[in-house]
Structures are given as C-alpha cells and as structure tokens.
FIRO-140115 format. One record per residue (C-alpha): residue in one letter; x, y, z. Coordinates in pm, 1 decimal, always signed. Example, Ala and Ser with C-alpha at 12.3 -4.5 7.8 and 13.67 -1.06 7.14 Angstrom:
! residues 2
res;X;Y;Z
a;+1230.0;-450.0;+780.0
s;+1367.0;-106.0;+714.0
This chain:
! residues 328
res;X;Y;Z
x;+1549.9;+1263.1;+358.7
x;+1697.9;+1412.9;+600.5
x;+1929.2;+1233.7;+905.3
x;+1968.0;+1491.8;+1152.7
x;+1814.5;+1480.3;+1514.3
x;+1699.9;+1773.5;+1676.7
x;+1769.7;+1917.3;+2006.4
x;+1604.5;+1846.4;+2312.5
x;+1433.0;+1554.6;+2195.2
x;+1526.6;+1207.1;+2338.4
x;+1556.8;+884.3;+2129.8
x;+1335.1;+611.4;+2077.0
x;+1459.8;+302.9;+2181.1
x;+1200.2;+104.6;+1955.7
x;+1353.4;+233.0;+1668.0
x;+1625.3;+19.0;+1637.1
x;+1387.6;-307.2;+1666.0
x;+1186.4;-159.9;+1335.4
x;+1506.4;-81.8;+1159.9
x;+1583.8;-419.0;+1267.4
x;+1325.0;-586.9;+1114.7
x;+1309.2;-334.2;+747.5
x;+1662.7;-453.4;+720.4
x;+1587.7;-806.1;+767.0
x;+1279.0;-795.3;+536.7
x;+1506.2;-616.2;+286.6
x;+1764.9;-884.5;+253.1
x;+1512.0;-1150.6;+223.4
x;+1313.5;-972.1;-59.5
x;+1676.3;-879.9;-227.3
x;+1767.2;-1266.8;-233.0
x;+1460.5;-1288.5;-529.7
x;+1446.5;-915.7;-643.2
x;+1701.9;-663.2;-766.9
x;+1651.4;-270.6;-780.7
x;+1327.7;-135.8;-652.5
x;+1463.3;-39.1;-307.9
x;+1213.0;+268.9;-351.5
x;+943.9;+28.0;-381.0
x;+1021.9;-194.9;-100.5
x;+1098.9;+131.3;+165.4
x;+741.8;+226.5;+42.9
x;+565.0;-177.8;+127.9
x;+758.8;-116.0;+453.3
x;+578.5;+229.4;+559.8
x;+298.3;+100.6;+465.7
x;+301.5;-220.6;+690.8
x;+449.7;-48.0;+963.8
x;+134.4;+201.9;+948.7
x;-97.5;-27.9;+877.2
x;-245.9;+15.9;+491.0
x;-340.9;-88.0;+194.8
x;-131.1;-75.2;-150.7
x;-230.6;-10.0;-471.8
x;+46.9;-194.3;-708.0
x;+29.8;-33.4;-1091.3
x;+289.5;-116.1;-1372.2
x;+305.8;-318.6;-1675.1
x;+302.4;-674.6;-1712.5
x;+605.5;-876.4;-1629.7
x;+817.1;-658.3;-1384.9
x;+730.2;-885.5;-1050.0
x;+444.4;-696.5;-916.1
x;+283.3;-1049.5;-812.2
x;+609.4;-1195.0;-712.7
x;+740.4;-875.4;-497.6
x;+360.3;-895.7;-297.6
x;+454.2;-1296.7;-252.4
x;+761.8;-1236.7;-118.9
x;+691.7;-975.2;+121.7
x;+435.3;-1152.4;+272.8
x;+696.4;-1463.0;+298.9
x;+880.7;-1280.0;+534.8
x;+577.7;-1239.7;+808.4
x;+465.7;-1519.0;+993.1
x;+98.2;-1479.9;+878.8
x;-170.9;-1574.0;+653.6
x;-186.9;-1525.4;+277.0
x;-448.2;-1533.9;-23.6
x;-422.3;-1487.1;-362.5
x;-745.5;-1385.5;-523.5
x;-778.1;-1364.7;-910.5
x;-1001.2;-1134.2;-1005.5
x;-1216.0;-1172.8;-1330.7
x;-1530.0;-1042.8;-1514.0
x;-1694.2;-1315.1;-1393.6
x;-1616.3;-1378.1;-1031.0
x;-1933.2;-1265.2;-767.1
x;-1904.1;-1068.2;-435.0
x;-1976.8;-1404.2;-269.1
x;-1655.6;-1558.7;-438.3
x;-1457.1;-1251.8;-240.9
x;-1641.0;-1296.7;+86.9
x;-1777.8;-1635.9;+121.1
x;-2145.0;-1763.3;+105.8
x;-2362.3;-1871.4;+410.5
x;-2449.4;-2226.5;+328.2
x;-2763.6;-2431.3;+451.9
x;-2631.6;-2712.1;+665.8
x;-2915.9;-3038.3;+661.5
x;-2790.9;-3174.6;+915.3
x;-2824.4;-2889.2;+1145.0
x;-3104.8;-2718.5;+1005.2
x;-2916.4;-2402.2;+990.2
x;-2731.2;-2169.6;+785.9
x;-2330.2;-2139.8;+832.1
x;-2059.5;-1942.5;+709.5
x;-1819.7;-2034.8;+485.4
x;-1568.3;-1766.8;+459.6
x;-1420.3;-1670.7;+133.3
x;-1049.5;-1596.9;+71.7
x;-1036.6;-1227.0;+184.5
x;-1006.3;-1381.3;+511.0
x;-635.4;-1372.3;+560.8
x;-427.9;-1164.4;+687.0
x;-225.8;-1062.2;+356.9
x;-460.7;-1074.9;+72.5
x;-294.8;-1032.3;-274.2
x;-589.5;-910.4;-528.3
x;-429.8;-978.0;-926.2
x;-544.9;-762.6;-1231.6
x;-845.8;-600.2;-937.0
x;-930.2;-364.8;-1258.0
x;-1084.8;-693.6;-1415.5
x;-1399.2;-746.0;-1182.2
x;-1723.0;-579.7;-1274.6
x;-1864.9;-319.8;-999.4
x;-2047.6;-479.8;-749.6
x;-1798.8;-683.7;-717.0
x;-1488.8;-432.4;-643.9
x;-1777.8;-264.1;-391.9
x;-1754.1;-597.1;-161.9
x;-1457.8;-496.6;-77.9
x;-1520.4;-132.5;+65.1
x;-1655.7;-228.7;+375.4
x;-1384.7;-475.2;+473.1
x;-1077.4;-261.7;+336.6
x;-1145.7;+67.5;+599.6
x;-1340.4;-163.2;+880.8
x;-1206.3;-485.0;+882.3
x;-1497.6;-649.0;+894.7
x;-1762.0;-856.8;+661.3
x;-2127.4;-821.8;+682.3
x;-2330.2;-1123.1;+541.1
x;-2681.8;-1139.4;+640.1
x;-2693.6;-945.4;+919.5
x;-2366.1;-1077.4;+1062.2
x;-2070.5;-881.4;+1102.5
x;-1737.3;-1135.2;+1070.7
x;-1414.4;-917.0;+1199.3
x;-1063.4;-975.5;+1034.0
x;-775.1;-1073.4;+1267.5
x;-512.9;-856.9;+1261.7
x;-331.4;-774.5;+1057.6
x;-524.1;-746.2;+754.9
x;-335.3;-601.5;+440.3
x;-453.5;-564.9;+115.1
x;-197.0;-529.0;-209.0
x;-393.0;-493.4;-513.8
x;-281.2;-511.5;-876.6
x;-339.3;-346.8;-1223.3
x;-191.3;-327.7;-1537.8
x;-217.4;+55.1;-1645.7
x;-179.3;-17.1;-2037.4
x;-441.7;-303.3;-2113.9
x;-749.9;-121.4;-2110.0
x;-971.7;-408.5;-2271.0
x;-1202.3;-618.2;-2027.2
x;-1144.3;-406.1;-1706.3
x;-1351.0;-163.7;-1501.2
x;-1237.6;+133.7;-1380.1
x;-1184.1;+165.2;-1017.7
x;-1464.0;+375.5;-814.6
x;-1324.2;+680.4;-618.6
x;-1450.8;+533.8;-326.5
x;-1241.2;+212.0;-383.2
x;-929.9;+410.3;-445.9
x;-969.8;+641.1;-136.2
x;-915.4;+315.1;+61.4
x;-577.9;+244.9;-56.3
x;-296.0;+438.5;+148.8
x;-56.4;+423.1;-113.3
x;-42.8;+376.3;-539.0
x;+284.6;+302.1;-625.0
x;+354.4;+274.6;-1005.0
x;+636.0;+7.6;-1072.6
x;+888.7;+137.8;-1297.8
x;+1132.1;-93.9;-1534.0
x;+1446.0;-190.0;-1428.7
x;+1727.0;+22.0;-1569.6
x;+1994.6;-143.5;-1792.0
x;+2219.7;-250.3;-1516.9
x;+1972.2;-416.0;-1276.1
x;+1840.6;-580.8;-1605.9
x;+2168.0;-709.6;-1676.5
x;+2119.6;-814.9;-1297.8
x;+1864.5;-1034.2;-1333.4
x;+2003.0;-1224.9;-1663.4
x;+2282.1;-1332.6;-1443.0
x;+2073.6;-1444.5;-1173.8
x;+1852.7;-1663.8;-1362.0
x;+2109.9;-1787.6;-1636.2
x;+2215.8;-2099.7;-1497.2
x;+1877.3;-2181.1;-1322.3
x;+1566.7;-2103.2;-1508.8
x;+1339.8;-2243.2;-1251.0
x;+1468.0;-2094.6;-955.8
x;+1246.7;-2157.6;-661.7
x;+1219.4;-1815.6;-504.6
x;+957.6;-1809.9;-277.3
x;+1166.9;-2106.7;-126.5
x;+1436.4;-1885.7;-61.2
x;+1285.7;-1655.8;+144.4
x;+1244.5;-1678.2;+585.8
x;+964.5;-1540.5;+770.3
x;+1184.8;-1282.6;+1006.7
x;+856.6;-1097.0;+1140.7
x;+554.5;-1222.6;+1352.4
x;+225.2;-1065.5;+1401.8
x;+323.0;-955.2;+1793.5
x;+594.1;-788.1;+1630.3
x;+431.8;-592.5;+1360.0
x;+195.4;-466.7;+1630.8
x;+440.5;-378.0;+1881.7
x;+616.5;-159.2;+1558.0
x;+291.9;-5.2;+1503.2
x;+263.0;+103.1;+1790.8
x;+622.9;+216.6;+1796.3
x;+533.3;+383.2;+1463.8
x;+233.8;+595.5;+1637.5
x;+450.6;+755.8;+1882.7
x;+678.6;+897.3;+1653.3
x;+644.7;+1298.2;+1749.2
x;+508.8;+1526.6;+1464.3
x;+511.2;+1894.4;+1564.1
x;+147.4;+2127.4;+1518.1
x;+341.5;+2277.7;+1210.3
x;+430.5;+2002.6;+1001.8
x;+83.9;+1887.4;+1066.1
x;-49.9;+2232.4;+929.1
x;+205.2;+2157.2;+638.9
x;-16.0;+1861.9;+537.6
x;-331.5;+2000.6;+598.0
x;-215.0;+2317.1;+347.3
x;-73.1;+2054.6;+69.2
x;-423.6;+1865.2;+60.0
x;-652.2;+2148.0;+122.0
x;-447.8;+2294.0;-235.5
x;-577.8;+2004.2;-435.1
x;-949.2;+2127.6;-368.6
x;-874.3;+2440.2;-488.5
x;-659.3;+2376.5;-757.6
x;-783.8;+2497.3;-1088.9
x;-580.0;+2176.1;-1281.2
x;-774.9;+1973.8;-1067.0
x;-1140.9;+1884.2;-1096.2
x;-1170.1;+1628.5;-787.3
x;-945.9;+1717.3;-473.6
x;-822.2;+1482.4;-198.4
x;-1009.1;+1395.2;+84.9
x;-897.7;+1431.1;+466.0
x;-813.7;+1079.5;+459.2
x;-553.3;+1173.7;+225.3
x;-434.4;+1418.7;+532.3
x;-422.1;+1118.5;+735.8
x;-270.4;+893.2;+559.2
x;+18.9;+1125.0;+481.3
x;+79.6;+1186.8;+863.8
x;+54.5;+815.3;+959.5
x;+338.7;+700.5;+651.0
x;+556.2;+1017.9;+713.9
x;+602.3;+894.5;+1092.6
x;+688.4;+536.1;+919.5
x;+933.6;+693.4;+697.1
x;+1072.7;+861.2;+1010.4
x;+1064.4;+567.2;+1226.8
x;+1272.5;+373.8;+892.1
x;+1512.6;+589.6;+866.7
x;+1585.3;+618.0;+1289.1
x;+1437.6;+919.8;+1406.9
x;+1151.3;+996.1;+1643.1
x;+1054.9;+1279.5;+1476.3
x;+891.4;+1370.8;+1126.8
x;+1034.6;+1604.9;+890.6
x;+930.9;+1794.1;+572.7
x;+1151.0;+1602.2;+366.8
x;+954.5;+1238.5;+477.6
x;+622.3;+1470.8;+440.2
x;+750.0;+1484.6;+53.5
x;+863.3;+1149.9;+35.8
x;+515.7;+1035.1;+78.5
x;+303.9;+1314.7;-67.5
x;+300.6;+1112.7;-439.4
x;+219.6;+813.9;-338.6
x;-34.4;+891.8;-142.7
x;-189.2;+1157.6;-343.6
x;-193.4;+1066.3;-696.0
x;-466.3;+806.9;-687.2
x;-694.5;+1014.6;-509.5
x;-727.4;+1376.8;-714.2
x;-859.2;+1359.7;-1104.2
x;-724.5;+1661.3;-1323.6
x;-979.8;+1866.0;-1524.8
x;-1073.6;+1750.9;-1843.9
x;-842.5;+2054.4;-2029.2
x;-527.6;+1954.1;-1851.2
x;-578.0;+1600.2;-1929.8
x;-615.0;+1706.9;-2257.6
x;-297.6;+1948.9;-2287.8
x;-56.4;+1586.3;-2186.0
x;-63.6;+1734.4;-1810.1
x;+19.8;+1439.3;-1534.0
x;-73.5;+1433.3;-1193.3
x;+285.0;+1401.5;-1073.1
x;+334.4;+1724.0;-1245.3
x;+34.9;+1932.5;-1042.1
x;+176.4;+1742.0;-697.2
x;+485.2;+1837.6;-759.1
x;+385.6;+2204.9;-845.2
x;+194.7;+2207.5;-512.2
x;+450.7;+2087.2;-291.2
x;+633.0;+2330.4;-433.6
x;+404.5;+2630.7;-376.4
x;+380.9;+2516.3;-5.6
x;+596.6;+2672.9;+190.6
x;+822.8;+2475.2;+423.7
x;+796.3;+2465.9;+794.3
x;+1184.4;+2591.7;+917.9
C-alpha cells in the first residue's frame, strides 16, 4: 500500500495512538501465533471500524485460538458459543423465565451478550437458528417478546467454518453473510513458519497461551480509535471508485447475485482503517484494493456456468478491479 502523504493535507495526531495500539495487539498475538500478519492487519481494520468477521479455513490452523487471543488483548467481555444441529434460537439469545416468586416473567440473557462473541463451526446450526442472529449482528439489539435488549458497546462477532466438511452443516443465508464486513479464508502456514511452530511447542506441549497474552486496549480506547478511524479524509473520487467496483458485480455476466450497497460501505469504512494502520489521514486506491476481497467475496455468487468451468470468485474480483480504472 502505498506510504506517501499528499500535499496540503495536515496530519492526524490520533494516528499514532491507533498505530500504537495495532502494534501492541500485534506483539501480544505474535507471542502465541506465527505468520498470518495478513490476517491479523485484517482483525485490526475490522475492530477499528467496527465489524463483524467471517473466519473460513480448514481444521487445525488456529482459527479458534487467533479469535481467543485477540480478544485477550481488549479489556472486554467474551463468549464462546458452539454451534450445533441441535442448539435453539433461545440457547443464542436467552429465554424469558417465569419467576414464582414475583409473579412475573424475567430475562435471562443468553451468551451473545458480550462484547466479543466467538461463534465455532456457525455452518452447523439449522436455519432459524443462524436467523436469531440477524437482528442483533446489524442493530445491536435483541427482541424477545416485545422487548428490545441493546448490546453494550462494543459488540463483535467472529464466526467460524470449516469450508471442506460439508456433512451436517447448513449453508449460510445471503442475508446472514451480508452482515459480516469481512470473510477472510485462513491459509496454511508455509514451510518455514511451520518449522516455526515445531520449535515453539517442542519442549512444552502444553503451553498455556492464552496466559501469555495482556489486555493492552480498553473499551474508551477502541471508541476514541473509531472515531479517529471516521475522520480519516476520503476524496469524492475514490468514493466513486468504490461505488464503480460494486455497481460491476451487478452487472457482471460471471456473476448471478451482485453485491449490495452495504458492500460499498463497508469497503469505505475498512479502507479508512487500513489508512489510519498504516499512518495516513487519507485513503488511497491501493487500501481500496487491499480490502476489496475480503469484503466482496462472501457477498456475490457466480453463475451456475462459471462455477461449472473451475471459475473462483477471487478470479472475477480481481478481473474487476482490474477493469476499474484508477483515480490519479
């Protein structure tokens, strides 16, 4: 991405306090984790903006443990929620409960009241319910028998799925997938950082590791970086630069569903993040394409004769970031 500050424009001073804080964050997650800096620059535009991550690789390459350790180092609530074919909306939500005693019905508030909630194998739970969760993912809030039940801030969801083990699991509705800023697929670790990670854990197989890890941000910090994050300066042309890359996916003819102009949004609001995390005030194309994967692929289906042909989404992004010409 590119470094260079423009003329005429002055610095923001807040910048160094985020940078501050990714670099702390960083470290802590790098005492546990090696490799997937890509990954972890990606959890950090997405906190700093204030969205929810879809996490997608195979089993056994730390997706559980990376979402445990970055929500180690905030000072806020977490909940781990296992999802099944069995479990019920109310297990999600909670349950209003008749109290004897009282004669009256209260709420008992289920575990997606939290402030980081960490959703395992979310594929695995039937549809209604995966559908509990669409009001509370874009409002932050609950509503349970006529009672609305806000989240505190912040509220985070990092969800889970295993992309190869297709037996026992739903398939996520549109609707649920439009909700998530970003779906970042989890790669292996290459040879070296493999080799890594034997070292690491030869001499102590039961290293504790979410021990290891400090809580370096609080919540009045994460908001004051959000807000930091929304002044970030993103001139009428880049903005015309998103609208042109989304508006392509509707009329794409490799692409039977298009993205939605929350996709435009959400690619605004992370491209100031990237900005803002790599010390600039100001967006550029380059942190426009940075986030246009990520933020895109979950949210466009291909027609039924390039899926057939082998053809991958990355592969008709790419081609329409391409095709886009760049703001100069």
């Amino acid at each position: 991405m590119q470094e260079e500050q423009t003329p005429n424009q002055e610095p923001n001073t807040g910048l160094e306090e985020i940078n501050e804080y990714a670099q702390k964050i960083r470290q802590e997650i790098q005492k546990v984790i090696i490799g997937q800096d890509q990954l972890i620059d990606l959890f950090l535009a997405s906190l700093f903006s204030g969205g929810h991550i879809l996490l997608e690789g195979v089993p056994g390459i730390a997706k559980t443990l990376i979402t445990k350790l970055m929500s180690r180092t905030i000072s806020v609530d977490f909940s781990r929620i296992q999802f099944t074919p069995d479990l019920m909306p109310s297990d999600v939500l909670g349950t209003s409960v008749f109290n004897m005693q009282k004669s009256e019905f209260t709420f008992n508030s289920g575990p997606i009241f939290s402030n980081i909630i960490l959703i395992d194998e979310i594929n695995r739970a039937p549809a209604k319910t995966q559908a509990a969760l669409f009001e509370v993912m874009e409002e932050r809030q609950v509503t349970i028998d006529g009672h609305t039940y806000q989240m505190e801030f912040p509220f985070m969801v990092i969800a889970t799925q295993n992309p190869i083990d297709q037996e026992g699991t739903y398939k996520l509705p549109e609707a649920q997938l439009d909700r998530f800023l970003f779906k970042i697929k989890m790669d292996y670790p290459n040879l070296t950082e493999e080799q890594q990670i034997l070292r690491r854990f030869k001499d102590n197989f039961q290293l504790e590791r979410e021990a290891v890890i400090d809580p370096v941000l609080h919540k009045d910090d994460l908001k004051r970086c959000q807000g930091l994050v929304e002044k970030v300066m993103i001139k009428d042309e880049l903005l015309d630069y998103i609208a042109s890359i989304v508006h392509n996916t509707r009329e794409n003819g490799d692409l039977y569903l298009g993205a939605s102009p929350r996709a435009s949004l959400a690619i605004m609001k992370t491209s100031k993040a990237v900005a803002a995390l790599n010390s600039r005030n100001f967006v550029t194309p380059d942190d426009i394409q940075f986030v246009s994967y990520p933020v895109l692929n979950h949210r466009i289906i291909l027609t039924a004769e390039r899926e057939m042909e082998g053809i991958q989404v990355e592969d008709v992004i790419s081609d329409i970031v391409k095709q886009i010409e760049v703001p100069r």
